[in-house]
C-alpha positions in Angstrom: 3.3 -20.3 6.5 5.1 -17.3 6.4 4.0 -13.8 6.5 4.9 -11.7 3.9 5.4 -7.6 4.5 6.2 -5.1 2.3 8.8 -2.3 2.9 8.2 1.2 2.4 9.9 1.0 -1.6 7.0 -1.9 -2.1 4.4 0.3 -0.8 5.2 2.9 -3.2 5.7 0.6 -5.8 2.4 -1.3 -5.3 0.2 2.4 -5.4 2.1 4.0 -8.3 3.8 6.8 -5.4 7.1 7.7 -5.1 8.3 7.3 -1.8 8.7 10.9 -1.2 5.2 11.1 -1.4 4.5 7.8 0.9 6.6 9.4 3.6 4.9 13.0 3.4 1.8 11.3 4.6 0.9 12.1 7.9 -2.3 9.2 8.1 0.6 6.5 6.4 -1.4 3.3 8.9 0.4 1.8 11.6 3.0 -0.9 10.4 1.9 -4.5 11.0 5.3 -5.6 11.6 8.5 -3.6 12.8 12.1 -5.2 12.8 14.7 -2.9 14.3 13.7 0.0 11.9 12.4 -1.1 9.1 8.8 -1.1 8.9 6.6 -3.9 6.9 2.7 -3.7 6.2 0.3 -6.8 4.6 -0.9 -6.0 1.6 -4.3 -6.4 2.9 -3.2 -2.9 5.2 -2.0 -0.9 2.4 -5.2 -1.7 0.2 -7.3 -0.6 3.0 -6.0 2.2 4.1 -5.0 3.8 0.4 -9.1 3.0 -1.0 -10.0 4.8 2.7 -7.1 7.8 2.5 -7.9 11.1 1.0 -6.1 11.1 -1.9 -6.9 11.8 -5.4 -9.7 10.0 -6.8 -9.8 7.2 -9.0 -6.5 5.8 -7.8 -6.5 2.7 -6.7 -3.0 0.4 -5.8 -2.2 -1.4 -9.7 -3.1 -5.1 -7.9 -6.2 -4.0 -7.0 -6.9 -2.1 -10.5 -5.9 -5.2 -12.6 -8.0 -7.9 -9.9 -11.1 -5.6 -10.7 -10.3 -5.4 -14.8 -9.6 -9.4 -14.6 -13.5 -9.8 -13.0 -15.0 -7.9 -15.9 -13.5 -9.6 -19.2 
């Protein structure tokens, strides 16, 4: 099976950021795959670290926020 990574456009897609804002971040985690240059995470990462990073609350990446609306109804 093959492991997918997102770029840094996916990352900032996936939490609602521009990608200004994902490369301003200082504690951006460690990427779990790098190729040349470009750097990929698992989604799994990027959940992680954004529910753990001090940002503002109550934001949480749209996956996430739609998995946790889906549980209720």
């Amino acid at each position: 099976m093959t492991t997918r990574y997102l770029s840094i456009s996916e990352v900032s897609e996936r939490l609602g950021v521009t990608r200004a804002n994902i490369h301003r971040r200082a504690d951006l985690p460690e990427p779990d795959a790098v190729i040349g240059t470009v750097r990929g995470w698992k989604a799994e990462t990027v959940d992680e670290w954004w529910a753990n990073a001090n940002h503002s609350p109550g934001r949480l990446p749209r996956e996430v926020e739609e998995a946790r609306r889906n549980k209720t109804r």
